[in-house]
N, C-alpha and C positions, 0 to 999 in steps of 0.2 A: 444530405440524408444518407444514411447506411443503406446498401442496398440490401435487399435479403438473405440470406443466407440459403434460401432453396427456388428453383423456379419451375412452374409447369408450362411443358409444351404438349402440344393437341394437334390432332389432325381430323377429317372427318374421311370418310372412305364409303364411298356410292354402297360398296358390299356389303357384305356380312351380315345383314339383318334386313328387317323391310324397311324401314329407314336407316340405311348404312350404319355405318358404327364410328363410335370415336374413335382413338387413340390416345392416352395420356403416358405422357412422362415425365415423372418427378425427379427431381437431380437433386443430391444433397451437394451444396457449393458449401459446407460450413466446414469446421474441421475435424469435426466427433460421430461417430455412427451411430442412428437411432434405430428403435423397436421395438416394438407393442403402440406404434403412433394409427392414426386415422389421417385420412386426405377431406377436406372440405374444400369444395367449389359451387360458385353459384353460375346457373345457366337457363335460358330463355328454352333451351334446348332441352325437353324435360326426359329424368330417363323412368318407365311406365312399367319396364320387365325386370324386376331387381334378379330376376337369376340367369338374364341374358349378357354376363361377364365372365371376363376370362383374367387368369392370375389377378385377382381382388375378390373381396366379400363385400358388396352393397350391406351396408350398415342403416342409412335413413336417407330418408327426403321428405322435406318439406316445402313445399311450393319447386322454388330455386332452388332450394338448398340439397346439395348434394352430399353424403358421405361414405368413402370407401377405406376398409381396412384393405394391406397386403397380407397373401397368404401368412397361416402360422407359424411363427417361426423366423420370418424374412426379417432381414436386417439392412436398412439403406447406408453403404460404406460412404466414407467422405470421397468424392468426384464420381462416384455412382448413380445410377436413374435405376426406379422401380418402373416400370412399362403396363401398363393390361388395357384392357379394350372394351368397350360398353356398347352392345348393340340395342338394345330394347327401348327405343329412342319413341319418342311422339308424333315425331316429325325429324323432316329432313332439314339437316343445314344445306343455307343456301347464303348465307355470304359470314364473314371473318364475323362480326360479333355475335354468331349462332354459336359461340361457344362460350368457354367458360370467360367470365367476366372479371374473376374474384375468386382468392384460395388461400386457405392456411391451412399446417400441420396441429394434431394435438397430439405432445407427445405421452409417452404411458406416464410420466405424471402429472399430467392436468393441464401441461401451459401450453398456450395458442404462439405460435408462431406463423409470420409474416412469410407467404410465397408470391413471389412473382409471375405472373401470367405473361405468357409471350400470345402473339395474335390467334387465332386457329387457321390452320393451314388445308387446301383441300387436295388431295392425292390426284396428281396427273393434270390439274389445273396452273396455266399459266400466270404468271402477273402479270394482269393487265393495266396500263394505266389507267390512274383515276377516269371519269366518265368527264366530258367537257357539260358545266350546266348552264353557259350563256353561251349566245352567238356575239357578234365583233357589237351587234347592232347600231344603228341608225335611228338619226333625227331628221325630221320636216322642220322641227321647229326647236332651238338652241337652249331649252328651258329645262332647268332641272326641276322638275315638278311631281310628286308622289306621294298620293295617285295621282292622274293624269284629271286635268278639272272636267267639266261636261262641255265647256264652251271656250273657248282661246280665241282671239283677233289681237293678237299683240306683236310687234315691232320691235326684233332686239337692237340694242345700241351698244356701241364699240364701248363707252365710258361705264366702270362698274362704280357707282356710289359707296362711298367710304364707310357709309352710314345712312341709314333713317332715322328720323327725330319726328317727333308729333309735337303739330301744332294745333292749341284750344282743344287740346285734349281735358274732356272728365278725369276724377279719381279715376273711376273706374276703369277707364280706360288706358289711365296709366299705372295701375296695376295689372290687366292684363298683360299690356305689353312688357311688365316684369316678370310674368311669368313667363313668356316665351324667350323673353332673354336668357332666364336662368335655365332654362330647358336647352338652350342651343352651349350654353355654358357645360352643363355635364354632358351633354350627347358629343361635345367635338371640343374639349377641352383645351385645344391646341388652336382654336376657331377665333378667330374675331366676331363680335357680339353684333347682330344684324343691324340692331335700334340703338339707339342714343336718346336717353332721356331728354339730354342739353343737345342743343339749336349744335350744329356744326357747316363751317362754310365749305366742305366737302361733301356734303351728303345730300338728301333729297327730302322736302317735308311730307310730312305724313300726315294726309287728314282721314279722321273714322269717325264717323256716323252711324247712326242707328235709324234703322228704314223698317217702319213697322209690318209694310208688305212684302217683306222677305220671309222664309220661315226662318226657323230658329236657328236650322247648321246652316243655311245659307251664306253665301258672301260673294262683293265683287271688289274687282280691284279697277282701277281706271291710272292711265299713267298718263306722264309728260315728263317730258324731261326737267321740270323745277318739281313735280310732284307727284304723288303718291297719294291718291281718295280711295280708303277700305271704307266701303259700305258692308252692313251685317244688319242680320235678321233676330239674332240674340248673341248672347255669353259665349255660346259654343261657336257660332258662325264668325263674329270676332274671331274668336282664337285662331279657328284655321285659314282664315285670312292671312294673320301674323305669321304662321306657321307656311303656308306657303310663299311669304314676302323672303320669312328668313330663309327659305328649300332656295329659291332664285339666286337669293346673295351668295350662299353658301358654294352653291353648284360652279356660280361664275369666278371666286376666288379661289375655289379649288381647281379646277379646271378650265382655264381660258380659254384654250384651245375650241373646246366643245361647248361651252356654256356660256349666255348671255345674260344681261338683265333687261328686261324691256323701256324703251323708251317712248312709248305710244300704245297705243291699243289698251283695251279691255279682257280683263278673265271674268266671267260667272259661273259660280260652283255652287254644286250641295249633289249631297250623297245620295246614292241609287237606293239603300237599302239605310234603315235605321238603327238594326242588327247588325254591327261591325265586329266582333268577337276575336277574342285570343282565348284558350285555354291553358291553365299550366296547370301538370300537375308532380305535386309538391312530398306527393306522399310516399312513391319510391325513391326518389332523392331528393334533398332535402336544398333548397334555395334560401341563400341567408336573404335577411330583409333587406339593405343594398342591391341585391341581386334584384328581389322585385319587385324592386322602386325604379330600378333601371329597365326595366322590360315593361315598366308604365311608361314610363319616360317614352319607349320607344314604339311604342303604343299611339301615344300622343302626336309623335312626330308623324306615324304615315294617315293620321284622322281615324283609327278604329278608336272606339268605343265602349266596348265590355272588354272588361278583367273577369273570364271568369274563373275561379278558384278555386282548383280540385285539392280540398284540403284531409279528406278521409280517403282512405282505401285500405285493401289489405295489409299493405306493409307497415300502414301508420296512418294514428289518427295527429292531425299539426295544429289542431285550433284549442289552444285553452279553453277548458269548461270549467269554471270555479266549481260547479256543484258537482266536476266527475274528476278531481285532481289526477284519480289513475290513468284518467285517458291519456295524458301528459307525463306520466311514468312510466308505470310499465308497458303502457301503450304506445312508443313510441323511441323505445331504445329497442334495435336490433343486436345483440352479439350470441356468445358461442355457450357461454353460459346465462343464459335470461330465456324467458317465456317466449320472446321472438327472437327466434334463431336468423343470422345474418340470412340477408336475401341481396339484389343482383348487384354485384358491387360493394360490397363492406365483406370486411376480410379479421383476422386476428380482434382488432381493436373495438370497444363497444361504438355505436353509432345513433344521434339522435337528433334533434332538433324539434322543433315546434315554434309557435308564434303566439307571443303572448297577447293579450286583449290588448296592451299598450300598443305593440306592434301592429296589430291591427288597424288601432285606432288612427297612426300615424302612415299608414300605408293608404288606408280609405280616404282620408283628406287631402294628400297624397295625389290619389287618382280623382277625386275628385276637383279641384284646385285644374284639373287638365283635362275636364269634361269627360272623365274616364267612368263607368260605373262598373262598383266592384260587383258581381253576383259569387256567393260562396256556394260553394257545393258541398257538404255532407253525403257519402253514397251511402243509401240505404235501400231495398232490405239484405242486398248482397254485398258483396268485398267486404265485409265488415272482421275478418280475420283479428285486427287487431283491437278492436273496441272489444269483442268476446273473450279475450285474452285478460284484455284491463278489467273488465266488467263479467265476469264469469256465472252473475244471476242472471246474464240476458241466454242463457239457456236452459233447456229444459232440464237437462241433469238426467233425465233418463235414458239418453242416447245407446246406442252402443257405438261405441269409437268407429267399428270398421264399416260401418251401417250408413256414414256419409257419402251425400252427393259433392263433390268437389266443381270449382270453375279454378283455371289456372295454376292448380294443384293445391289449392287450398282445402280442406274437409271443414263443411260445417263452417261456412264465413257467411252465413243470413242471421239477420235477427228475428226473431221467432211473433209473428203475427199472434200467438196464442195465448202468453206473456200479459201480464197484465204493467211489469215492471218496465218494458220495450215502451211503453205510451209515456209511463210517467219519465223515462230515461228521455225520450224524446222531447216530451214535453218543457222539460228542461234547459235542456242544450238550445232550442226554438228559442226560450225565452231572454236567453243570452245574446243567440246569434242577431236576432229582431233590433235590440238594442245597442249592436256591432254596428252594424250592415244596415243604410240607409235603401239600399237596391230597393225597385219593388218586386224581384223575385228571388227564391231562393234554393238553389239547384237540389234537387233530392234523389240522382242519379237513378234508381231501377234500371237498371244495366245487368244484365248476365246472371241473372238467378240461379242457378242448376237446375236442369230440369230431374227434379224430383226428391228438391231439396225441399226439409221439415218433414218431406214422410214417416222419415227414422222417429220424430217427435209424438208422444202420445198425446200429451194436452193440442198438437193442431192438427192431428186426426180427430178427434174429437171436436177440435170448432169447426171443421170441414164437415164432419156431419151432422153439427147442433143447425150450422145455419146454410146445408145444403150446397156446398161448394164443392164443386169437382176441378180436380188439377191444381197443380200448382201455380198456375199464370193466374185463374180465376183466386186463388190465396193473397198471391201480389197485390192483384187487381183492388181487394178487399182492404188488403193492409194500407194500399194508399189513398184510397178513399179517404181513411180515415185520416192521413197524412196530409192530406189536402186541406181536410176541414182544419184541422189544427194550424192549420199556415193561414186560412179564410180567417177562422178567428183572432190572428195578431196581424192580418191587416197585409199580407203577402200573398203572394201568386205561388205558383206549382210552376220551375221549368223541370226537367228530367229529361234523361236519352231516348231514343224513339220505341228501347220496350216497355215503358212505360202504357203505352195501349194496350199491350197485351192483356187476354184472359177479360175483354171487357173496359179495361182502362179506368179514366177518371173521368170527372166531368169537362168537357171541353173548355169551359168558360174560365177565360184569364189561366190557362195553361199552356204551357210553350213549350215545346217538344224539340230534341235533335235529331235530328237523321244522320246518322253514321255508317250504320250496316253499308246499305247502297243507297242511289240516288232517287231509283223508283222508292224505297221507303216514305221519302217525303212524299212525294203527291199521293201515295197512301192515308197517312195521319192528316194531309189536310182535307181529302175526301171525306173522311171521318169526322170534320170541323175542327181540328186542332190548329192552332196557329205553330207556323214552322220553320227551323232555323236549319238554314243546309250544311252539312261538317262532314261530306262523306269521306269515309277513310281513304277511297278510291285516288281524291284529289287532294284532300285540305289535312290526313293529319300529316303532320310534320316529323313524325318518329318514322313514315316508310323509307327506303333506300328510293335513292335517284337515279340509280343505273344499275343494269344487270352485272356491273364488274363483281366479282367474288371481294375485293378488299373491299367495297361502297360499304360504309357503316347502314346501319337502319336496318327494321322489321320490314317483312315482305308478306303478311297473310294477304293484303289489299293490294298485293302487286307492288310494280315498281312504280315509282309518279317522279321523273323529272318535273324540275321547275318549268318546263314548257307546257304540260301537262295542267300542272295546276292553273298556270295564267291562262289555258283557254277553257279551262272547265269552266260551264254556265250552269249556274245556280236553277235558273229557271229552265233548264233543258225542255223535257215535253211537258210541262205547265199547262196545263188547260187553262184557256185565259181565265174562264170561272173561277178556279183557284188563286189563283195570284194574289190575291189579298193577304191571302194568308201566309203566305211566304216574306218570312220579317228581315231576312237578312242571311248571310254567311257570318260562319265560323271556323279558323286556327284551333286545332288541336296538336298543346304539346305534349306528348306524354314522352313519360321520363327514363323505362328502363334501359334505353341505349344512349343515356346524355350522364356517362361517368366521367367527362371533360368539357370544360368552357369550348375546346378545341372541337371534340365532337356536337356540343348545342350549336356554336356558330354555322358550323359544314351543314347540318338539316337541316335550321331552320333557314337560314336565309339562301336564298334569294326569294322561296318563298314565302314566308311571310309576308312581303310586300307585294308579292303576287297576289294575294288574297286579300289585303286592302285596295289593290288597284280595284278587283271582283266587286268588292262592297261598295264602292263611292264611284265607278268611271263607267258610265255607261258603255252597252255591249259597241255600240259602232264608233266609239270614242276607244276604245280597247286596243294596241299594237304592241306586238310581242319583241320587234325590233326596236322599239322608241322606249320600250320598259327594259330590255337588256341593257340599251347605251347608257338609262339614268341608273339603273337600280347599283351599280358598284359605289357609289355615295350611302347607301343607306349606312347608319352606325348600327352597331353589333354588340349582345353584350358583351 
């Protein structure tokens, strides 16, 4: 590929403002001098004071999206830089990807041109090396196993079996263990396949039973040296049986040195928590459907359990709606010339993606096939920047433009509670999604409203004071209600993020909440009788930075969270035993604006993500952060 013909560099500087200032410099590397051009970059780093620059004219911004002319007049020579400075920042950077992400030229006649982005630099700050996110770790016991089961008395032996083969195996049992086959087939493609259908005189037999006093993810294993007895409690406890037979083979042919397969002894397992969760979301970068089939796949391999599917947000809505085709047009192509102007990572070129119901449909059998449940998220009534784009009657039309409440630089991304067309647009989309999505919930996000967003609106001052509502939480509160009922009546449950309570909330019954903010949030919502899934940013999302180094990619609102960090955060911290009930599980959040490389996904999510499976399935005194360091280098990656 051509490389670009201009590149910017950045720096940040502690000075010059209350959150220091950048620095950019654009270099023409081409061979012809331009002007009358604009600079476009997109940045997490928002700037708040358009007249806090020096040598540039701040021209717009929206959300990410940045645009600066050079002074009048100026002309960039061929092996020349334009320079100027941007103080009126939002915030301070605080590691390399606080900068710009993404940039192109438009020149004075109309066309986008590709610039290259070099890293952002911080004035007076050394490089330090990457942050170390494992120790050497240690084993007690030679098993590559993840998570870590509840109960182990097993006996490793020097001979690794060539193979497992099942004998008086059901169908059904031997399609299971086709499915785990295929599964170890795309996770380590270079692997030998654990099971054998056919009898082998190298291998060990496999007997699986079904034990109706186990629960459902239950399972044990019992070994001997001629065999192999999985006992299971259902479909799902089967599976991870198989699934931890193949972790054992895998670990000992990969690694002999450290890893064993047992030749005696018993495992009995089943998960701490029923709520095993991954989040991704899809909506500021776009994950082709390969991608995440593989991140089910991998999913499946550590025993989590929810897919859940953040498929709307501001940058884009990704789920086909027959009966809204624009959400899927203009609703989900970003570029330079379109309604949605590039945001964090898209440059010159248009950018888009979505997943059609077909792809849905083969993603959800997909994850189901590997006792994965998909839950989709739609956010509503905030982040909605780009459904109001597609769909331009879900506002009120009376606004005035500069009269919005923004969340993340966005103006005006709720949909309007006041609306009589928000219900039937809803209505809609529900009827569609119902028919997708076997889940019995359906994520409906209430996440980050502005506070004092719709006031601008006359028709919902108006039903603020037709039906007595003060504030805009108690508006939320109102609109979801109704969102509720509408999910009651097609036979689904209400989950949403933990503001969801806010202003009053919804009814508790069959509602499942996250708690992200902090970790007191949840024994909040369950006081209140909400059932409760723990995700706090603090520990579990997967987009913070892992070390204070300035190069550590990742956001920092929630701090730093090394991978050690995550593996001892406890879900139940101070849990009133009272409550405990109500606490369903842990959840992984991936969110996306700093995963512009497979390179950069793999660096944050893992090692944790399997730290947060170990959280969900290995109980607290079953838990060691030396025995999860030695196995977790075997996990696969996408």
């Amino acid at each position: 590929m051509k490389p670009a013909s201009y590149r910017l560099e950045s720096a940040w500087h502690p000075e010059g403002g209350p959150n220091g200032r950048f620095t950019f410099s654009l270099f023409n590397l081409s061979d012809a001098p331009i002007d009358g051009f604009t600079l476009v970059y997109t940045s997490l780093t928002r700037v708040i004071d358009k007249a806090a620059c020096e040598n540039a004219v701040f021209v717009k911004r929206d959300a990410n999206y940045h645009e600066f002319a050079p002074p009048a007049g100026f002309v960039l020579a061929p092996g020349a830089s334009w320079t100027f400075t941007v103080s009126g920042l939002h915030r301070k950077a605080v590691h390399c990807t606080d900068g710009a992400k993404s940039a192109y030229v438009t020149l004075a006649d109309g066309r986008h041109l590709a610039v290259s982005v070099s890293d952002l630099l911080l004035e007076g700050r050394v490089s330090e090396p990457p942050p170390v996110l494992l120790p050497e770790g240690r084993l007690d016991l030679p098993f590559a196993l993840q998570p870590w089961p509840r109960q182990i008395d097993a006996i490793p032996g020097d001979a690794i079996p060539v193979c497992l083969y099942p004998v008086g195996a059901s169908l059904e049992d031997l399609q299971a263990i086709d499915t785990v086959i295929a599964l170890c087939r795309r996770l380590f493609e270079a692997g030998h396949a654990p099971i054998s259908l056919a009898p082998n005189s190298q291998g060990r037999a496999l007997h699986l039973k079904q034990d109706a006093a186990m629960a459902s993810e239950a399972y044990a294993l019992s070994f001997s040296l001629e065999a192999v007895t999985l006992s299971y409690g259902g479909a799902a406890g089967r599976q991870y049986g198989l699934t931890s037979l193949a972790q054992l083979l895998n670990g000992a042919r990969s690694d002999p040195g450290k890893f064993r397969f047992p030749v005696s002894g018993t495992i009995s397992d089943e998960p701490r928590y029923s709520w095993r969760g991954c989040h991704l979301d899809v909506s500021r970068q776009f994950y082709p459907v390969a991608d995440v089939a593989r991140l089910i796949d991998i999913l499946a391999w550590f025993k989590l359990n929810i897919f859940h599917w953040h498929l709307t947000d501001d940058e884009a809505w990704r789920l086909e709606i027959k009966a809204y085709p624009e959400l899927t047009t203009t609703g989900v192509v970003r570029s330079p010339d379109g309604p949605l102007l590039p945001q964090l990572g898209n440059g010159a070129e248009p950018v888009g993606g979505f997943y059609s119901q077909d792809d849905v449909r083969v993603l959800v059998a997909h994850a189901l096939a590997l006792n994965v449940d998909v839950v989709p998220e739609i956010d509503i009534p905030g982040h909605n920047a780009a459904t109001l784009v597609a769909l331009p009657d879900l506002t009120d039309g009376q606004e005035a433009p500069d009269s919005y409440h923004s969340v993340q630089g966005y103006p005006n991304n709720a949909l309007n509670p006041a609306l009589a067309f928000t219900y039937e647009f809803l209505g809609k989309v529900l009827d569609e999604m119902v028919g997708l999505f076997p889940s019995a919930y359906i994520h409906i996000g209430g996440d980050e409203v502005a506070n004092g967003a719709w006031l601008a609106s006359p028709l919902a001052r108006k039903l603020m004071e037709k039906e007595g509502i003060e504030g805009i939480f108690a508006l939320q509160s109102y609109f979801l209600k109704l969102v509720k009922a509408m999910l009651t009546e097609r036979g689904k449950k209400l989950a949403g993020w933990n503001e969801v309570a806010h202003g009053g909330g919804v009814d508790t019954a069959e509602t499942l909440l996250m708690a992200w903010e902090t970790p007191d949030v949840g024994i909040e919502l369950a006081r209140r009788g909400y059932d409760v899934v723990m995700t706090p940013g603090q520990a579990y999302y997967l987009d913070m930075v892992q070390g204070e180094e300035w190069q550590e990619p990742g956001a920092s609102w929630a701090g730093t969270v090394p991978p050690a960090n995550t593996y001892a955060y406890e879900a139940e911290g101070t849990f009133p035993d009272e409550l405990k009930h109500r606490l369903k599980g842990v959840q992984a959040c991936i969110w996306s604006e700093h995963y512009l490389s497979r390179g950069y996904f793999n660096r944050l999510v893992f090692p944790r993500l399997p730290a947060i499976a170990e959280a969900a399935w290995t109980p607290k005194d079953q838990k060691d952060w030396l025995r999860f360091a030695a196995i977790v280098p075997l996990s696969p990656k996408l």
